[in-house]
N, C-alpha and C positions, 0 to 999 in steps of 0.2 A: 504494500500500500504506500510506503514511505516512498519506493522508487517511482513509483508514477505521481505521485507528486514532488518530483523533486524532477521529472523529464518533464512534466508541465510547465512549473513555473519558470525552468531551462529556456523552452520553446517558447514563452512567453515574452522572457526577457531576449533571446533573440529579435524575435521580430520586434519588438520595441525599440531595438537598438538597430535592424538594419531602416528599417521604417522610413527615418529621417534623411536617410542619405538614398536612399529611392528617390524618396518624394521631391530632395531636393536638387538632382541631378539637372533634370530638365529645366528648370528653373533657371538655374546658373547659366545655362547655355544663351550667349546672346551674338546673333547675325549683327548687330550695331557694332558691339564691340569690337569684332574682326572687323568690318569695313572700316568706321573709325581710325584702328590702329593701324590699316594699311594706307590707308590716305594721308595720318601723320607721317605716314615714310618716306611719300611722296611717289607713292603708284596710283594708278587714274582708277576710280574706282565703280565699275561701267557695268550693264546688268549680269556680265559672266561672272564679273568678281562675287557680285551681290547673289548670284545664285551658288556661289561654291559656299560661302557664310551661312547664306538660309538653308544649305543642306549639310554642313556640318554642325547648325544649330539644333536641328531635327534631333530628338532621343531617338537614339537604338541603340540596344542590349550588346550587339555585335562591336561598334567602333567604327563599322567600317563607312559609316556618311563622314566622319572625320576624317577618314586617310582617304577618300573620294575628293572633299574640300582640298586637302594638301594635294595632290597630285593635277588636280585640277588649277589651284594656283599657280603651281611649277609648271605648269605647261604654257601656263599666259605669261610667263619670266620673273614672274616673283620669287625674290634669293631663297632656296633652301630653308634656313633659320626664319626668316619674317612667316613662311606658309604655316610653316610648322607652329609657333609661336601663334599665328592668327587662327589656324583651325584646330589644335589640340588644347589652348588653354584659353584661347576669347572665344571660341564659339562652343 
């Protein structure tokens, strides 16, 4: 009896603790913030860019609209380090 209640309140206290950093994932993510920061760098920031942002803002479980955003910058000639910086930690 002790053990099921001790894998209860376990499971309990898991998901209270993963809960907030779910909920607040998507949140964090902001297409502004990438363009923004690319524009202070001084690259033109035209609806491709604006669509690489608003799709490495998108939540997915996967990552991979993030590394979609970065490869898709590097391809319009945005330096390595600024993509990277704009779609893995501003959008």
């Amino acid at each position: 009896m002790k053990k099921k209640r001790t894998l209860g309140a376990l499971a309990a206290v898991f998901v209270a603790a993963t809960l907030p950093v779910v909920a607040a994932s998507p949140a964090s993510a902001s297409s502004a913030d990438c363009q923004v920061y690319l524009r202070n760098l001084g690259y033109n920031v035209g609806t491709q860019v604006q669509a690489a942002c608003d799709h490495a803002a998108a939540w997915d479980m996967s990552g991979m609209n993030r590394h979609g955003c970065y490869v898709s910058l590097v391809n319009l000639g945005v330096k390595v380090n600024d993509a990277s910086t704009a779609c893995y930690q501003l959008a």
